[in-house]
C-alpha positions, 0 to 999 in steps of 0.5 A, spaced: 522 538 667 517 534 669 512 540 669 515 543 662 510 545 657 511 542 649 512 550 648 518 551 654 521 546 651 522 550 644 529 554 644 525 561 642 519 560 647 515 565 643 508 561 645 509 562 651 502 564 655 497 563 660 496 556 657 502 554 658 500 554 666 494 550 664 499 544 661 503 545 669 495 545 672 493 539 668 500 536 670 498 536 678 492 535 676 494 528 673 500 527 679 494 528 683 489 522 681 495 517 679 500 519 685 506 519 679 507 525 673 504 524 666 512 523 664 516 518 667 521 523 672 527 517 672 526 517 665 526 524 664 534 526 668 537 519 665 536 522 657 540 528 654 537 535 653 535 534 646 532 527 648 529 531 653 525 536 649 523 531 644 520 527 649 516 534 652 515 535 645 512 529 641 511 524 646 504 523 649 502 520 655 496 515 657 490 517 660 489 517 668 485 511 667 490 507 663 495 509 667 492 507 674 490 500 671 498 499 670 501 501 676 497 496 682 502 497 687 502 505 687 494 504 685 492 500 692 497 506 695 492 511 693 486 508 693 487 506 701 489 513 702 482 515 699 478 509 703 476 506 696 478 500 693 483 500 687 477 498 682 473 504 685 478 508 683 479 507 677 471 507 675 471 515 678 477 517 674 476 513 667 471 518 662 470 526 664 476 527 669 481 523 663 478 527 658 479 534 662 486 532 665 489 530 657 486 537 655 490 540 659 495 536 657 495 537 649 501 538 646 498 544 641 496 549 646 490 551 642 486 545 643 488 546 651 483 550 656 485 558 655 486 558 662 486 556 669 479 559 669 475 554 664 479 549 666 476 550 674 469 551 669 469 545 667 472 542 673 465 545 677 460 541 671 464 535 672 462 535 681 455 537 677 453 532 673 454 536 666 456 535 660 464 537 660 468 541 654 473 537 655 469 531 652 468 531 644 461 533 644 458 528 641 450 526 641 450 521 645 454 523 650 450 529 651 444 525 649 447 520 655 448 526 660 441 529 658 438 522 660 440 523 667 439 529 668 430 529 665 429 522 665 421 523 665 420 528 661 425 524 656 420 518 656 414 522 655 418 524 649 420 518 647 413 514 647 410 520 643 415 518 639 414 511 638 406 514 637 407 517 630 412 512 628 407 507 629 402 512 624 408 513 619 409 506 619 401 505 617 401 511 613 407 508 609 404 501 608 398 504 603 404 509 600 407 502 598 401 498 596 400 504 591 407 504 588 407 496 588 401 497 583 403 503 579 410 498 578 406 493 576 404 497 571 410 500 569 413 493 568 407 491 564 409 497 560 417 496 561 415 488 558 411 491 551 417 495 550 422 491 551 419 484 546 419 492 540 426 492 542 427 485 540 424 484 535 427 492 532 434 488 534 432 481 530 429 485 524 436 489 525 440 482 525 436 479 520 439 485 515 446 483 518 446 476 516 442 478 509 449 483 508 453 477 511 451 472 506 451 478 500 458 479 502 460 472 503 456 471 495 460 477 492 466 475 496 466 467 493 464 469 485 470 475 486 474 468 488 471 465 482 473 470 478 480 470 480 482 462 478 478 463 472 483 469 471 488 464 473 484 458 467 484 465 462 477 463 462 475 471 461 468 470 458 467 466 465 470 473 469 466 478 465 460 474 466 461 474 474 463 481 474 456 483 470 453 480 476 455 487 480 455 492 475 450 496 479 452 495 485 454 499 491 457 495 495 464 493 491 471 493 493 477 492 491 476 485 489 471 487 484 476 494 481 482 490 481 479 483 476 475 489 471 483 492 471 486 486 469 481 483 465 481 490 461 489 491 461 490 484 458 488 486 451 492 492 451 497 493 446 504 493 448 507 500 444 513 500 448 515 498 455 520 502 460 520 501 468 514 505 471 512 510 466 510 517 469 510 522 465 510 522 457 511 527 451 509 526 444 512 529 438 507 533 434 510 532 427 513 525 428 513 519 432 518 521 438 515 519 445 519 520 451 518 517 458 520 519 465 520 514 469 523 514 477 525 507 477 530 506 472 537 509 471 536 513 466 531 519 467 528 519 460 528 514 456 527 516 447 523 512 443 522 512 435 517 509 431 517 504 437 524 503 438 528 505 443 533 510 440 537 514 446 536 514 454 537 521 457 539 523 465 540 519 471 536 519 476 538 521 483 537 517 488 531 519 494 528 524 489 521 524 489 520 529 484 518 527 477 522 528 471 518 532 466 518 533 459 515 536 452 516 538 445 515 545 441 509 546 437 513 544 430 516 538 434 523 540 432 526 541 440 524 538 446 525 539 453 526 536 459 528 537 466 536 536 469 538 531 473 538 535 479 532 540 477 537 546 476 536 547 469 532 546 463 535 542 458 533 542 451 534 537 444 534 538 438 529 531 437 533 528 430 539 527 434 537 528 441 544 533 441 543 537 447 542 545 443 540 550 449 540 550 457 536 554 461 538 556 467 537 562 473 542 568 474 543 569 481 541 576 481 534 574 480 534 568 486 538 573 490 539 570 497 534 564 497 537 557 498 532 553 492 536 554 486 531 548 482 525 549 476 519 545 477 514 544 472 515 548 465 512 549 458 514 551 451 509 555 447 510 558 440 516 554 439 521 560 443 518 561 449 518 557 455 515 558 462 517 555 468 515 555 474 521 557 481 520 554 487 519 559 492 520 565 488 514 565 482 513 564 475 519 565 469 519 567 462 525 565 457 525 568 450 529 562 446 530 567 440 534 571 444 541 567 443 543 569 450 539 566 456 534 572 456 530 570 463 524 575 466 520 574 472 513 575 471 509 574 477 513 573 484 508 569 488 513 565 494 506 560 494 509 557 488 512 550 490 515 544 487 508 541 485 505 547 481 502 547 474 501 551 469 498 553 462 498 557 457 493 559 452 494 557 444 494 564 443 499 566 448 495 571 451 493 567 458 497 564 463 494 560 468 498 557 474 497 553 481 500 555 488 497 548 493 489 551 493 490 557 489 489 559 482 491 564 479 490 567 471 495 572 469 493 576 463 500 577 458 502 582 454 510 581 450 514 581 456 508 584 461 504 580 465 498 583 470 495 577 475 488 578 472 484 573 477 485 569 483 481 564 486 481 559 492 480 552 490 477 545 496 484 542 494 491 542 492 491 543 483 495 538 481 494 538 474 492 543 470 490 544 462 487 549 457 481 548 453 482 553 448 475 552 443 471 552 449 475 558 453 474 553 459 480 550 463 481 543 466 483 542 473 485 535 476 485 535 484 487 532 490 481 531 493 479 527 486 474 533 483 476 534 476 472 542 474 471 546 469 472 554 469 470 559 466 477 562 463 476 569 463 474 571 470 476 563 473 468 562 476 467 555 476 463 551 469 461 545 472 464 540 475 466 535 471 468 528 475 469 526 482 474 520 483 474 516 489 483 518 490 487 523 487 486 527 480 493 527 478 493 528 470 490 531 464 491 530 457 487 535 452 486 533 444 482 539 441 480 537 434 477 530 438 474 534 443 477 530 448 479 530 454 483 525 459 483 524 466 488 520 469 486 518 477 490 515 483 484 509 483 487 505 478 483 509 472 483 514 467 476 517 463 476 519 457 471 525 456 468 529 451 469 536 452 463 538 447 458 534 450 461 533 457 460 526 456 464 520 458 466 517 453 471 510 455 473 508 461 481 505 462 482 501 467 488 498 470 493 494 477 496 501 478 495 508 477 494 511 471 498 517 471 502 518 464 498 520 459 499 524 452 496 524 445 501 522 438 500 526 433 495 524 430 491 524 436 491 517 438 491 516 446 498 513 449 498 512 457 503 509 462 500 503 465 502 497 470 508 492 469 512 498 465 507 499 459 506 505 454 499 502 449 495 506 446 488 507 445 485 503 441 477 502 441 478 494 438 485 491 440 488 485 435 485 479 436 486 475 442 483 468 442 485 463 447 483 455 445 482 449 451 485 442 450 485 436 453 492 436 457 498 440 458 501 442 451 508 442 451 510 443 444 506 446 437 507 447 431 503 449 424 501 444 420 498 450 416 495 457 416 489 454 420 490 447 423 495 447 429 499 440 431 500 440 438 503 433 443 501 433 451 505 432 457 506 425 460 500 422 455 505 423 449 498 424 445 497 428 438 493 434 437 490 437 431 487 443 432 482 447 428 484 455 430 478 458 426 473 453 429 476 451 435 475 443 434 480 438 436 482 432 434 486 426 437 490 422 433 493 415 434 499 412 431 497 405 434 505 406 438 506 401 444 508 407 448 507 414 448 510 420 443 517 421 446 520 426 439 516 429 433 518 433 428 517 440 424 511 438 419 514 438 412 508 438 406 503 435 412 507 429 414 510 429 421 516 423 424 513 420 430 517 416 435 514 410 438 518 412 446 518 403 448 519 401 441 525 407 438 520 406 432 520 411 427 513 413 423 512 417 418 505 420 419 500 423 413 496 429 417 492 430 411 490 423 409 492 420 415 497 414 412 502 411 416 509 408 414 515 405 418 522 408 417 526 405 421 527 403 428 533 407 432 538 402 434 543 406 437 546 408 443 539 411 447 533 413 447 530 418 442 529 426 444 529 430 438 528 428 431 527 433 425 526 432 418 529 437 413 529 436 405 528 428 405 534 426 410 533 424 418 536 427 424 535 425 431 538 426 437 538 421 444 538 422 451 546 420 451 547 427 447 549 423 440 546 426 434 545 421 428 543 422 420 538 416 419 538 414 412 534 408 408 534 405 415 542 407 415 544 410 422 550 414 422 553 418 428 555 425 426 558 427 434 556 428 441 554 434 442 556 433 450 553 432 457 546 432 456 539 430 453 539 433 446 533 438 445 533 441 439 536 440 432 536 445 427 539 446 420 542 452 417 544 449 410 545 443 406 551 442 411 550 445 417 546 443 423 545 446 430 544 442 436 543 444 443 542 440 449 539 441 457 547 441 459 548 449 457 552 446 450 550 448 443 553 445 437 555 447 430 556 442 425 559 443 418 559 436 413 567 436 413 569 441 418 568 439 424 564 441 430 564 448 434 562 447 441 559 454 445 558 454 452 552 457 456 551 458 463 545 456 463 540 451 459 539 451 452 532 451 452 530 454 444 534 454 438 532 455 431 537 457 426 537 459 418 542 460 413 543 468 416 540 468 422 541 464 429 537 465 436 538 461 442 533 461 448 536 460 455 532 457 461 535 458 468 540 463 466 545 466 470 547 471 464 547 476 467 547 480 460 541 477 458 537 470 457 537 471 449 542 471 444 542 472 437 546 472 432 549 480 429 554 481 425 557 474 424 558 474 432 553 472 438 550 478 442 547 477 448 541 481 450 536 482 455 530 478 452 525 477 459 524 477 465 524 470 467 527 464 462 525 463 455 521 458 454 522 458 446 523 462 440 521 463 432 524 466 426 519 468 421 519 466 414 524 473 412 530 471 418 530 479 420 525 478 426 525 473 431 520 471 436 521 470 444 516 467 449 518 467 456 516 465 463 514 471 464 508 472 459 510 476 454 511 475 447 516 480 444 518 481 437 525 483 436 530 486 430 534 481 428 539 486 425 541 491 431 538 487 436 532 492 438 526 490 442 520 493 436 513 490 441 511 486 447 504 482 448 501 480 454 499 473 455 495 469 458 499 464 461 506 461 461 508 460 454 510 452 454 512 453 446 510 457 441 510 457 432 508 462 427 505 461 421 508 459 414 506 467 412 508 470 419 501 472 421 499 468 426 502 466 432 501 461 436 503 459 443 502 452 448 500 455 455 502 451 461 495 452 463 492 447 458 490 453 452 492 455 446 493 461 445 492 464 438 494 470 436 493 474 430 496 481 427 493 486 424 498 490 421 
C-alpha cells in the first residue's frame, strides 16, 4: 500500500500508466533519503480500506527536509550510516532533491515526471549543478544558478550595467528640471484660470442670491396679500399683486390670490355641490347642472329656483353626467344613472317623454353596453357616441326607437366628443388623438377627413359663420381648423394644464375656453382676441350660455354665476372695533355697537365717516334698541339706566331705571311701549317708570325680543328656547336644539336663526303655512336673519359667509352672496335695497342691489 499511486487507488484505474511508476520511483527515492516511506506504514494497515484509499488519494506528505528535521533519532541513524552529521544531511536534502522527490510524488500525475527517464534527467542536473525541472523555474532560481556557474562574466555585466544606470540617472535629472519648469508654467497658467473659475462662480452665486432675495420679496408681498385678504383690504391685494404683473417668475401663490380676489365679486346665480356640466334652455330660464358629488345627477333650475333634482349618482363612477336642450328648448335630454340610456324631458314638467337606448342586434357580442357623450340637432336628432363600436343616429320623429350606426370606429371611448354643424350637413368627432369629419346626408354618412391631432380632443365646438371648429386638449392647445378639409387655422391659446371645455355663442362671436389651471378665456372669434379672462380657487369647467347670450360657469364652493362686465356693488367700511350688532338709522347712516367697549357708532355709507357717540353711561352699552323715527334706547350696564337718545339732535332723556331681577340683555321699543329682558330670562314691559313681569321665558340669557302685533311678542333665549306670547293667552314655549341666535317676527311672518345646531334638518326655521319648517339654511350656524319690509323674503348671514335670500312662502333658496368675513349682524334698509353686515373682522360691509 505504501508504494500505491492516488490513481491505483481508484476502483476503475483507468489512468494507470507509466507515471504511475514514477510516483513508486519517488516513493523509494523518498524512503531512500529519510529512512521511512512518504506515508506512515503503521498507519496505513491500522485504517479501513476506504480510509486507506482517501489517505493515498488526498493526503500529502511533507518534504524530505521537513521530514528529516522531525525524526532525530532515524535522522542520526541515517546520517551515521553516510559518515555526515544530521545537519549536514538535512542541508544536502533541503531544495532541489525536495522539489524532485514531491514532483515525483504529485497527487495529479500531470504535474509528476512523464517517466522514469525525466525523472533520471532531472536527477543528473542535480549532481551537475544545473537548474532542475522540477524546481518552478522562477528568475531567481535561475538567476541563482546562473550566477554560480559564470560568475565573471556576470559581474562584467553588472558593472556595464551600473555604468548606463549612472548616465540614465543624469540624463533623467535634466529631463526633470525641464519638466519642473514647464510645471511651473502650467500651474501659473492653472492659477489665472482657476481665480476665472472664481470669479464666473461669484458672479453666478451673486445672480443666485439676487433670485434668492427676489423670491423671498415676492414670497413675503404674496404673505401680504394673503392677511390683507384675510382683513378684506382688496385694494391693498391688487396693489401687490400689480407689483408682479409682468413677471415671469409667479407661482401659484400669485394665481390663487388673483382667483380669490376676482371670485369674490361673483354673483351667486345659483349653488349646487361641484358644478361639471351645464345646459341652458334657449327659450326660457331652464338650466340644469350635473354634478358628481351630490345624490342627485341633476339638479333643475328655473328663474334661479330649484324646481326638480333628476338621477343618483352612482358610486365610483368617474364619468360626467351630461345634459342638453333641443333647439326650440321644448325637451332635454340627459344621460341615466348608469349610462345605458338616453333620457329625454318634457322641460315644463321635467316628466320623462322618451328613452333612447341600444338593441342588442347592433352591439352584438360586445360587453360595453353605455352611451358617451350625445347631442341633439334640429329638435328630432340625436347623435350619440358608443364606446367601442362608433357613432349613432336617433330619428325622434319616428315614434319608435329608430337607431342607425353611421361611422363604426372601435377607437371611440368614453371620453369622446362630438359636434354637429347647424345645417346638419357635417358631424365632427374625437377618438383620443384622432379627429375625424363625416360628411351626412339623411341617414348616409362618408368619413370625409381624417387627422391626427399632439394630444387627446376633450372637447370640441363648431364655429358655423366662420367654417372653423374649435378643439380643447389634453395638452392645453386650444386650435382652430379648417371645417372642410380639418387643416389647422391657427392655434389659438396654449394653457399651462388641461383644456377641458368649450362654449360658443354665435351672435356675440364669442368663444369660451374653460382650463384645468384655475381659468377660463373668453375669445373673440371675428378678431381672435381675448376678450376677459375668469379666474377662480378651482377649475373652471362648466360653462354654458343662457338664452340671451349671458355666460353662466360652474366655479369653486358650488357656485353657478354669470358673467357679468360690472357686479353689484360691493363696498366694505373699516370701524374702530369689532361690531356685533347693526341697525339702519336711515338709508344711508348705519348704528353700530362694538364688542367689549360697548361704544356707539354712526356710520356714513356713502362717505364712509365715522362718528362716535357718548351717552355720558358709568359703564358701558350692554342693550340698544331697533332705531323708531331717530331715536334709540341705550342701557347704562353699571347703573341698569334706560336712556333715550335723539341720533338726529343728539338729545338725551332718562326713562327709567331697571329694578328687576337681573341685568338688562335685550331691550326694543315698539309703538311707544318698552320691552327688555335680563340675563335671568324675565321678560318685562316697562311703562311711565312702571315695571311689570310678563313670563320667564326659561334657562338662559334673553337675546332678542321681537313683536308680531299689539299683542303678540316673540322672544328668544341663548338656552334653545323661544317664547310666543299673547295678551291673555298665555305663553307658548318652542324647544330648539341648539341656541337661538336670530329671531325676528311679523304680523304673518316669523324666522328663527340657529347657532350651533344639531338639527340635522337644518339651522333655519321659517314659518310656512301656520307651521314651522326647517331648512337647511348654511353650512355653519346662522348668526343673524331680517325680514324685508314686504314680510315675503328673509334674510340669512351665516358663519359661512354667505348672505342668502329666501322665499318666504315656499321656503325656496332665490340667491347667494359671497362675503368678506363672518358676518356678526346684519340690517336691511327701510326700502330693502341695502344690506348691511357687521363683520367679525371689524368692517362694515355694505351692499347694495341692483335689480
Amino acid at each position: 500500500w505504501e508504494y500505491m499511486s492516488p490513481e491505483q487507488a481508484v476502483l476503475n484505474q483507468l489512468d494507470v500508466d507509466t507515471r504511475t511508476d514514477v510516483y513508486s520511483l519517488g516513493v523509494m527515492l523518498y524512503e531512500l533519503m529519510t529512512g521511512i516511506t512518504p506515508l506512515d506504514r503503521e498507519r496505513l494497515r491500522r485504517v479501513q480500506l476506504q480510509e486507506l484509499l482517501r489517505i493515498i488519494q488526498e493526503e500529502e506528505p511533507p518534504k524530505p527536509s521537513t521530514r528529516l528535521s522531525g525524526t532525530a533519532s532515524s535522522t542520526k541513524s541515517l546520517a551515521t550510516y553516510r559518515t555526515v552529521s544530521p545537519q549536514e544531511l538535512t542541508r544536502f536534502v533541503r531544495g532541489d532533491l525536495d522539489w524532485i522527490t514531491m514532483k515525483a510524488l504529485e497527487k495529479d500525475r500531470k504535474r509528476r515526471y512523464e517517466s522514469a527517464s525525466r525523472l533520471a534527467d532531472d536527477l543528473g542536473r542535480f549532481l551537475a549543478g544545473d537548474a532542475i525541472e522540477a524546481r518552478p523555474p522562477t528568475w531567481g532560481y535561475r538567476a541563482s544558478k546562473l550566477v554560480r556557474r559564470y560568475k565573471l562574466p556576470i559581474a562584467t555585466a553588472t558593472l556595464a550595467l551600473i555604468g548606463l544606470v549612472a548616465s540614465t540617472c543624469i540624463i533623467a535629472g535634466f529631463w526633470l528640471n525641464s519638466r519642473k519648469l514647464a510645471s511651473h508654467r502650467q500651474m501659473a497658467i492653472d492659477a489665472l484660470i482657476q481665480k476665472q473659475v472664481e470669479l464666473e462662480q461669484k458672479q453666478d452665486q451673486l445672480v443666485k442670491e439676487k433670485q434668492r432675495v427676489q423670491k423671498s420679496r415676492y414670497l413675503a408681498d404674496m404673505q401680504n396679500a394673503y392677511f390683507a385678504w384675510l382683513d378684506n383690504d382688496v385694494n391693498e391685494v391688487k396693489l401687490l399683486l400689480a407689483l408682479y404683473r409682468n413677471s415671469k417668475s409667479i407661482g401659484w401663490e400669485y394665481r390663487h390670490l388673483q382667483a380669490l380676489v376676482e371670485e369674490a365679486n361673483y354673483e351667486v346665480f345659483v349653488e349646487t355641490p361641484s358644478p361639471l356640466e351645464l345646459a341652458c334652455s334657449p327659450s326660457e330660464d331652464l338650466l340644469v347642472v350635473s354634478s358628481t358629488t351630490n345624490s342627485s345627477a341633476f339638479t333643475v333650475f328655473r328663474d334661479g329656483r330649484q324646481v326638480g333634482q333628476l338621477g343618483k349618482v352612482a358610486p365610483g363612477k368617474w364619468l360626467f353626467h351630461y345634459a342638453q336642450f333641443s333647439d326650440s328648448g321644448d325637451v332635454f335630454l340627459r344621460s341615466s344613472d348608469d349610462f345605458s340610456e338616453i333620457i329625454i324631458h318634457d322641460s315644463s314638467t321635467l316628466a320623462v317623454k322618451r328613452k333612447l337606448n341600444l338593441p342588442g342586434e347592433l352591439l352584438g357580442k360586445r360587453s360595453v353596453r353605455r352611451f358617451g357623450r350625445c347631442i341633439f340637432s334640429r329638435d328630432s336628432h340625436v347623435w350619440a357616441v358608443v364606446p367601442n363600436l362608433g357613432i349613432v343616429h336617433f330619428d325622434l320623429s319616428q315614434p319608435v326607437n329608430h337607431v342607425k350606426l353611421l361611422v363604426e370606429d372601435n377607437r371611440v371611448k368614453e371620453r369622446g366628443r362630438l359636434a354637429v354643424s347647424s345645417d346638419g350637413s357635417k358631424l365632427f368627432y374625437s377618438a383620443g388623438k384622432r379627429l375625424t369629419a363625416v360628411d351626412l346626408d339623411g341617414e348616409k354618412a362618408r368619413v370625409s377627413t381624417s387627422v391626427e391631432t399632439e394630444s387627446n380632443v376633450l372637447d370640441l365646438v363648431v364655429l358655423d359663420q366662420h367654417g372653423l371648429l374649435a378643439t380643447a386638449s389634453k395638452n392645453g392647445v386650444v386650435a382652430l381648423w379648417n371645417a372642410s378639409d380639418l387643416s389647422v387655422h391657427r392655434v389659438l391659446k396654449q394653457f399651462d394644464d388641461e383644456a377641458r371645455s368649450l362654449a360658443f355663442w354665435p351672435s356675440k362671436n364669442q368663444l369660451v375656453v374653460g382650463a384645468r389651471d384655475r381659468q377660463a378665456v373668453i375669445f373673440d372669434t371675428e378678431k381672435l382676441t381675448e376678450v376677459a379672462v375668469l379666474r377662480d380657487t378651482n377649475g373652471l369647467y362648466a360653462l354654458e350660455f343662457d338664452r340671451d347670450g349671458n355666460l353662466l360657469f360652474g366655479a369653486s364652493r358650488g357656485r353657478v354665476c354669470p358673467y357679468r362686465k360690472h357686479q353689484k356693488a360691493n363696498q366694505l367700511l373699516p370701524i374702530p372695533g369689532k361690531p356685533v350688532s347693526i341697525d339702519f338709522v336711515d338709508r344711508h347712516r348705519l348704528l353700530i355697537v362694538c364688542e367689549k367697549s360697548g361704544s356707539l357708532l354712526l356710520v356714513d355709507c356713502n362717505s364712509g365717516t365715522v362718528e362716535q357717540i357718548d351717552p355720558s353711561f358709568d359703564g358701558t352699552i350692554s342693550a340698544v334698541s331697533t332705531p323708531v323715527d331717530g331715536n334709540i334706547l341705550a342701557v347704562d350696564s353699571m347703573t341698569q339706566a334706560i336712556v333715550s337718545l335723539n341720533l338726529v339732535s343728539g338729545a338725551t332723556d332718562t326713562v327709567g331705571t331697571f329694578e328687576g331681577q337681573g341685568k338688562i340683555s335685550a331691550i326694543e321699543l315698539h309703538a311707544g311701549q318698552v320691552f327688555v329682558g335680563t340675563d335671568t330670562g324675565e321678560v318685562y314691559l316697562v311703562e311711565n317708570s312702571k315695571q311689570t313681569l310678563l313670563f320667564d321665558s326659561g334657562v338662559g340669557m334673553v337675546r332678542e325680543i321681537a313683536r308680531s302685533s299689539p299683542d303678540s311678542l316673540y322672544v328668544s333665549n341663548s338656552g334653545g328656547t323661544v317664547c310666543h306670547y299673547e295678551v291673555g293667552g298665555g305663553i307658548q314655549r318652542q324647544e330648539f336644539k341648539g341656541d337661538v341666535r336670530a329671531l325676528k317676527a311679523s304680523k304673518d311672518a316669523i324666522a328663527i336663526g340657529l347657532y350651533h345646531s344639531t338639527h340635522n334638518s337644518g339651522n333655519l326655521f321659517l314659518k310656512v303655512a301656520n307651521q314651522l319648517q326647517p331648512i337647511r339654511g348654511h353650512t355653519f350656524s346662522i348668526m343673524d336673519l331680517d325680514l324685508l319690509h314686504d314680510g315675503s323674503t328673509i334674510v340669512t348671514a351665516g358663519a359661512d359667509r354667505r348672505l342668502k335670500f329666501w322665499d318666504r312662502a315656499s321656503g325656496e333658496q332665490r340667491i347667494s352672496l359671497h362675503l368678506g368675513g363672518v358676518p356678526n349682524a346684519l340690517a336691511t334698509s327701510p326700502d330693502g335695497t341695502t344690506f348691511a353686515l357687521a363683520l367679525r373682522e371689524g368692517y362694515v360691509q355694505v351692499l347694495r342691489a341692483t335689480n
